[in-house]
C-alpha positions as CSV (number, residue, x, y, z in Angstrom):
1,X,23.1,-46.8,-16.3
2,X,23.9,-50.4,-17.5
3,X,21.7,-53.5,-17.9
4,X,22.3,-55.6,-14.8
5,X,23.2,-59.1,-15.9
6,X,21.1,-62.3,-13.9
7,X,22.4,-65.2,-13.0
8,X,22.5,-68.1,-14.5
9,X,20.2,-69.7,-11.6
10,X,17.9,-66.7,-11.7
11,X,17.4,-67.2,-15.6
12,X,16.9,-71.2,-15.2
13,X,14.4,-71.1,-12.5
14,X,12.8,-68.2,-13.8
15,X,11.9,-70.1,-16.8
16,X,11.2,-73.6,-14.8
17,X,8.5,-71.4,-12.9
18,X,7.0,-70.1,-16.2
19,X,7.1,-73.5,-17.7
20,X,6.0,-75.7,-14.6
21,X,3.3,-72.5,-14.1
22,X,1.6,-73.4,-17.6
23,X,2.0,-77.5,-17.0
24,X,0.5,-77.0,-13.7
25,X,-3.2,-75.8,-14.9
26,X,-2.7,-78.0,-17.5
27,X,-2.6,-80.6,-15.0
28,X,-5.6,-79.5,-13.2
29,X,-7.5,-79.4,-16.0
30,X,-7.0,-83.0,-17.2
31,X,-7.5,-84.2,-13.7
32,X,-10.6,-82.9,-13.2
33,X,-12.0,-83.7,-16.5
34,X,-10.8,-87.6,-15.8
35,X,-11.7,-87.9,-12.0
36,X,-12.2,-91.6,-12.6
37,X,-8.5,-92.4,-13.3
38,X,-6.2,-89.1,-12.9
39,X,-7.8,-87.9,-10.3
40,X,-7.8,-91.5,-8.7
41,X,-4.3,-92.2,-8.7
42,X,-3.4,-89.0,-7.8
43,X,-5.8,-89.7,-4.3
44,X,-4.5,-93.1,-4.2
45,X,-1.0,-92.1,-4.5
46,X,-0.3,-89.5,-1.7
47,X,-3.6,-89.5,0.3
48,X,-5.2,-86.3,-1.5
49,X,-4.4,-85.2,-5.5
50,X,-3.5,-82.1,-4.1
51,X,-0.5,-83.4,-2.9
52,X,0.4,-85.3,-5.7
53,X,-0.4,-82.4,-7.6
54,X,1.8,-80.4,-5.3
55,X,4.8,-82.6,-5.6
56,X,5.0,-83.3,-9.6
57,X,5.4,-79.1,-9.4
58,X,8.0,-79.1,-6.7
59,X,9.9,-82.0,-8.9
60,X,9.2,-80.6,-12.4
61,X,10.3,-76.9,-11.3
62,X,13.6,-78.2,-9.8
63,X,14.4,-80.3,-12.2
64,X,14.0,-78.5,-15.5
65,X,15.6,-75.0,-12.9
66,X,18.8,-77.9,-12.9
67,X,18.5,-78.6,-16.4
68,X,17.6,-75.5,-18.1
69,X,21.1,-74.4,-15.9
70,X,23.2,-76.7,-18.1
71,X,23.2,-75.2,-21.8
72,X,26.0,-73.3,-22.9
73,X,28.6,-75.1,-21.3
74,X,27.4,-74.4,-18.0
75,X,26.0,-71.1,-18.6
76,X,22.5,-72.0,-18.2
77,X,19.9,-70.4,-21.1
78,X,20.7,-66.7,-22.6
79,X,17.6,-64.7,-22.3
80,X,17.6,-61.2,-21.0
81,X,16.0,-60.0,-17.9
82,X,13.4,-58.4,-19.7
83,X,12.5,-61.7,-21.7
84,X,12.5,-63.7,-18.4
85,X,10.0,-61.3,-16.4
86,X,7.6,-61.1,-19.8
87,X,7.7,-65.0,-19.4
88,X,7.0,-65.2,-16.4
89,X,4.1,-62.8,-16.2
90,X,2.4,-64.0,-19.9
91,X,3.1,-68.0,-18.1
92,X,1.1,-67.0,-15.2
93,X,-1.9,-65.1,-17.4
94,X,-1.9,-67.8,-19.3
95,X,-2.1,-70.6,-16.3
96,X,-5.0,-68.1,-15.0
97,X,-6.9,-68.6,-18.3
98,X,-7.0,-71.9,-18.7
99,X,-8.0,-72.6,-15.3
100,X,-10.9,-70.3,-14.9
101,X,-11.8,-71.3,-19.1
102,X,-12.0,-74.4,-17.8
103,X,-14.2,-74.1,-14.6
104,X,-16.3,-71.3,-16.5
């Protein structure tokens, strides 16, 4: 059996999620430790932070999914599939840990 190949769209959004993932609960952490000014604008931009919050993901993981497609003269990033999912899974262990290290 051969290695099935991913995409190059697969491969660049796969690593936007891990990345935006870890920026996310980084972002939740320095909001709530500065509710005074983060947290404020945030509320004052969109209504509620969680909104805000909400949309700097959606905009972060589309554009680095865009960017991260560019490299390689349109190739988008060479990683394997394997690399990808142990990204993706470690990001999201990670983004766990810091959240709940930071509430605990």
């Amino acid at each position: 059996m051969e290695p099935e190949e991913i995409g190059k769209y697969a491969r660049s959004f796969g690593l936007s999620f891990a990345i935006t993932s870890v920026v996310s609960a980084i972002l939740v952490i320095v909001k709530e430790s500065n509710e005074d000014t983060v947290l404020a604008w945030m509320k004052a931009a969109t209504g509620h932070h969680w909104i805000t919050h909400g949309l700097f993901d959606l905009i972060l993981f589309v554009f680095l999914g865009w960017a991260l497609s560019r490299p390689n003269d349109g190739e988008g990033v060479r990683i394997s599939a394997n690399w990808l999912i142990g990204s993706i899974v470690g990001a999201v262990v990670i983004s766990g840990l810091l959240i709940m290290g930071f509430y605990i």
